[in-house]
C-alpha positions as CSV (number, residue, x, y, z in Angstrom):
1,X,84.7,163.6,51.3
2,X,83.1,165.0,54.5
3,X,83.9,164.5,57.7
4,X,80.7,163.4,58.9
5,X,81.0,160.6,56.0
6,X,84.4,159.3,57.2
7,X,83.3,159.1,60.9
8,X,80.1,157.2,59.7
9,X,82.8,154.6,58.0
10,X,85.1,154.7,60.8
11,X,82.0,153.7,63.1
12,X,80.6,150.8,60.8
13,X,84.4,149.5,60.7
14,X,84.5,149.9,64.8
15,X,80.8,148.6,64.5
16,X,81.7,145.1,62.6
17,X,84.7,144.4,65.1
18,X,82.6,144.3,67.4
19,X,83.9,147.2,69.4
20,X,81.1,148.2,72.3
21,X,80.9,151.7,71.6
22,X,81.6,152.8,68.2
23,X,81.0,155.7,67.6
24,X,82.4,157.1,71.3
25,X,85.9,155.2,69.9
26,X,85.9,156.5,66.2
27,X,85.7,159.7,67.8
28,X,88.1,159.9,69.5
29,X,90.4,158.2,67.1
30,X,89.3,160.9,64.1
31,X,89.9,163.7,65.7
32,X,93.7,163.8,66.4
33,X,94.4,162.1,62.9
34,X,92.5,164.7,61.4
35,X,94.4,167.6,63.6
36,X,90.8,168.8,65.2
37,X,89.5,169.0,68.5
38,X,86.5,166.6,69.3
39,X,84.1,169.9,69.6
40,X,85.0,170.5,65.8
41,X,84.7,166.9,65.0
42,X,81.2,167.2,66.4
43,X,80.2,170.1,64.9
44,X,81.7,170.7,61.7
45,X,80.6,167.6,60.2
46,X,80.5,169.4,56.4
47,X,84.0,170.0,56.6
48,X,85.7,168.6,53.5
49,X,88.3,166.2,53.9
50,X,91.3,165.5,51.5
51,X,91.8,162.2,49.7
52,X,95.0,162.2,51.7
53,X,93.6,163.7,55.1
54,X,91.0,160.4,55.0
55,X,94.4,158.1,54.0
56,X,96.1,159.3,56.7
57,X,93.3,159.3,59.6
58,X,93.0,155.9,58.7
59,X,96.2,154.8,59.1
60,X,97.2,157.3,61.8
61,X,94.3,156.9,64.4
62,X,95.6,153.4,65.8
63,X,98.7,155.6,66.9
64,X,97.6,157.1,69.5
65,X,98.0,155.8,73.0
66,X,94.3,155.7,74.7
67,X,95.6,158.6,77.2
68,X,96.6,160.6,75.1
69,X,93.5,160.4,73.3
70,X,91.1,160.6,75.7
71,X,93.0,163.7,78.2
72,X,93.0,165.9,75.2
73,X,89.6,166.4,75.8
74,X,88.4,165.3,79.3
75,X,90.4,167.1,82.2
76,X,92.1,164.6,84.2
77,X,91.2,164.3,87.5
78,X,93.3,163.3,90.7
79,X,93.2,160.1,92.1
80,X,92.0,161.8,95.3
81,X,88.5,162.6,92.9
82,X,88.0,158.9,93.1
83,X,88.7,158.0,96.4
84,X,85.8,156.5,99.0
85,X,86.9,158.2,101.7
């Protein structure tokens, strides 16, 4: 299996629960469980993928709080960023 075939499953699954943003979600969710950074993710897409590498992304990617998801790969930024004033 590729990894561009098990995103494309993980974003139908995402897709039929009615998540808003599928593929932005499976993502993020594939790439930790599969041990690669989102740029690799993106890119590599005919990297092969194990039997058990696909097992365990699917099992593992719920794991993963949201932060520590998402701040592996966006730089945080201080509440003072956001501030009106």
């Amino acid at each position: 299996m590729k990894v561009n075939t098990l995103r494309r499953q993980a974003w139908e699954a995402l897709k039929a629960a009615g998540i808003a943003d599928p593929v932005r979600e499976a993502d993020w969710l594939l790439a930790p469980a599969l041990g690669l950074s989102l740029p690799k993710l993106l890119f590599e897409g005919d990297r092969s993928v194990t039997p058990l590498q696909a097992e365990q992304a699917w099992t593992s990617a719920g794991d993963a709080p949201p932060a520590s998801r998402c701040n592996t790969y966006w730089p945080r930024r201080s509440s003072a960023a956001w501030s009106w004033r």
